[in-house]
C-alpha atoms as a printed R data frame, in Angstrom:
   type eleno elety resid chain resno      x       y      z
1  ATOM     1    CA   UNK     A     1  5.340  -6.281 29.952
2  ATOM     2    CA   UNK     A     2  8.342  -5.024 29.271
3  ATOM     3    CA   UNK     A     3 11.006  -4.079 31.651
4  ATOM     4    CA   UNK     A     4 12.887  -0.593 31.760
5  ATOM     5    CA   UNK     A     5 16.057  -2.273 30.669
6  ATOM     6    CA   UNK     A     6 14.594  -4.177 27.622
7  ATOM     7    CA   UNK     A     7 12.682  -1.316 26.723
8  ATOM     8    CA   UNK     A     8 16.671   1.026 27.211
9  ATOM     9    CA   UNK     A     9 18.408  -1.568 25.166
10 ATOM    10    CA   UNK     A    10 16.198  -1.651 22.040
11 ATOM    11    CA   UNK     A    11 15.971   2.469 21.985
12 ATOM    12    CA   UNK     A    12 19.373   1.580 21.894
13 ATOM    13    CA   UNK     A    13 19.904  -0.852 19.164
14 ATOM    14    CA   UNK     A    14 17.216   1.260 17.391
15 ATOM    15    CA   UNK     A    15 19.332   4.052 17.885
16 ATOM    16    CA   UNK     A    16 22.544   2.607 16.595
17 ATOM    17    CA   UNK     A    17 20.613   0.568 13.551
18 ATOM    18    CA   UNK     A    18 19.111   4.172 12.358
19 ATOM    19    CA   UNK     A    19 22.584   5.573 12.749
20 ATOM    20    CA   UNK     A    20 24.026   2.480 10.154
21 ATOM    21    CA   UNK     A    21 21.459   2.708  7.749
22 ATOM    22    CA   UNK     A    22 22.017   6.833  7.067
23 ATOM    23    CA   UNK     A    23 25.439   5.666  5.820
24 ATOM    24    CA   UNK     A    24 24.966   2.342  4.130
25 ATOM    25    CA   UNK     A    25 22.567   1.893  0.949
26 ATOM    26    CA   UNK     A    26 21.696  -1.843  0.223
27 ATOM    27    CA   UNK     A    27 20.228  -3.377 -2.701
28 ATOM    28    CA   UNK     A    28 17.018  -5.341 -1.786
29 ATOM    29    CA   UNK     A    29 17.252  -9.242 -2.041
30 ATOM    30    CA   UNK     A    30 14.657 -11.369 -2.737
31 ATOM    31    CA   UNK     A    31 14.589 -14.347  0.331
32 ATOM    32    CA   UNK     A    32 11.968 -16.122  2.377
33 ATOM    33    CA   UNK     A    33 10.843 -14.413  5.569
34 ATOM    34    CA   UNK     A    34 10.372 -16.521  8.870
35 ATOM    35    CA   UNK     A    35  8.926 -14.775 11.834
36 ATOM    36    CA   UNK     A    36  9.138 -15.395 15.829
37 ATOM    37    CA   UNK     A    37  7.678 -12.997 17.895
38 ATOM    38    CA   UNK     A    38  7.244 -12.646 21.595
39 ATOM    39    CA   UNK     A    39  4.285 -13.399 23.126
40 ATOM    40    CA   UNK     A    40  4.341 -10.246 24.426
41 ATOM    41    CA   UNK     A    41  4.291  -7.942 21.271
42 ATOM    42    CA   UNK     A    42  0.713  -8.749 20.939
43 ATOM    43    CA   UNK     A    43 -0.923  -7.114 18.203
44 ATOM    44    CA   UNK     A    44  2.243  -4.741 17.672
45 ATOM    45    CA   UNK     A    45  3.718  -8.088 15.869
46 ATOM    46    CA   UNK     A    46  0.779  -8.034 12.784
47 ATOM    47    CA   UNK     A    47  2.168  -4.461 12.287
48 ATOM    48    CA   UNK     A    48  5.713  -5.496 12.010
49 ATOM    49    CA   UNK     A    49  4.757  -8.092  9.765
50 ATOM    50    CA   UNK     A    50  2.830  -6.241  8.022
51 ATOM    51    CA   UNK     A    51  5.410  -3.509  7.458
52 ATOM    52    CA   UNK     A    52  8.552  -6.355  6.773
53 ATOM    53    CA   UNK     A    53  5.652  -7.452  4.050
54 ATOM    54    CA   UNK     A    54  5.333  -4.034  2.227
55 ATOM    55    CA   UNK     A    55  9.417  -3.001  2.510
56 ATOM    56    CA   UNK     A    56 10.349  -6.322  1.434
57 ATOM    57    CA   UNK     A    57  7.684  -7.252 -0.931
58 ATOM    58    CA   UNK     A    58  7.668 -10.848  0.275
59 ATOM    59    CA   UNK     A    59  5.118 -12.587  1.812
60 ATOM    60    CA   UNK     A    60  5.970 -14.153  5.168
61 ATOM    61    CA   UNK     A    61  6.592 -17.478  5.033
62 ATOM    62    CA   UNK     A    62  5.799 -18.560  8.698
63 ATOM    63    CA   UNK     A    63  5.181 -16.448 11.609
64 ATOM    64    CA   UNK     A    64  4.883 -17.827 15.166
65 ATOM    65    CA   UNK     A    65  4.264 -16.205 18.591
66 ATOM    66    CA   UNK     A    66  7.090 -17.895 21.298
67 ATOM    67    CA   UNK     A    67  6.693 -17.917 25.119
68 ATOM    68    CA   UNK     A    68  9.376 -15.766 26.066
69 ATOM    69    CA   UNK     A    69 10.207 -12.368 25.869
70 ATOM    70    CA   UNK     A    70 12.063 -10.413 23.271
71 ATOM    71    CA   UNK     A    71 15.996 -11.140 24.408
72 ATOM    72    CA   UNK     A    72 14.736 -14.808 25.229
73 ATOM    73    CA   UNK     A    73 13.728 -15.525 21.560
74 ATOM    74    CA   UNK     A    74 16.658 -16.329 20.185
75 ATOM    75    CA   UNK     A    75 17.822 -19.228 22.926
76 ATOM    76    CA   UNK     A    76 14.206 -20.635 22.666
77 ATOM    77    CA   UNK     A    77 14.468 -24.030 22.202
78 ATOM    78    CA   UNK     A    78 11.581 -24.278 19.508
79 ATOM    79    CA   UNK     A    79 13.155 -21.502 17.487
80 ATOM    80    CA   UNK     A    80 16.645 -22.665 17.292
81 ATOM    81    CA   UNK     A    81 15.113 -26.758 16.266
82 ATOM    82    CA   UNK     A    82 13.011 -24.842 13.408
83 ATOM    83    CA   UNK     A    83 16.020 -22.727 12.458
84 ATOM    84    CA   UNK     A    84 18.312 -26.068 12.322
85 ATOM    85    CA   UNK     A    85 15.144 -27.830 10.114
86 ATOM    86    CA   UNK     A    86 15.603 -24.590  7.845
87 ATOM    87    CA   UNK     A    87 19.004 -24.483  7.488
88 ATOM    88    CA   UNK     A    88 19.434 -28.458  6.528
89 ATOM    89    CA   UNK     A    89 16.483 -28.411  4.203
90 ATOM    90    CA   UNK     A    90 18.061 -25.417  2.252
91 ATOM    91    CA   UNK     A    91 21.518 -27.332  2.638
92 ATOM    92    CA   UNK     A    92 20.224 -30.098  0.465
């Protein structure tokens, strides 16, 4: 479950990322997509990926579902030793 503040600073971030992306145009890049979701997203996760699938056209090349919540993700053990693995393998 999500608290009031998690759910204030994502309206946020989704706020200020909408805001960005009325002024700046990208061209689309072709990459390999890695996924870590929250435990808690639940089933709101297969529609993300299903949407980062369809605006990307790539096909995911892992997804995994971490215990910890969204702001906790990204200090999550797990996720930062598969990130390293990732990063050296496409280093070499």
């Amino acid at each position: 479950m999500l608290t009031a503040h998690e759910i204030s600073q994502s309206l946020a971030i989704f706020q200020h990322l909408s805001a960005l992306s009325r002024h700046c145009h990208f061209k689309p890049i072709k990459t390999a997509v890695y996924c870590w979701w929250s435990e808690d997203a639940g089933h709101v996760s297969l529609l993300a990926q299903d949407c980062i699938e369809q605006t990307t056209e790539c096909v995911l090349q892992a997804s995994h579902s971490i215990a910890a919540n969204h702001n906790e993700i990204i200090r999550d053990a797990g996720v930062l030793a598969a990130l390293s693995a990732l990063c050296t393998k496409l280093a070499d």
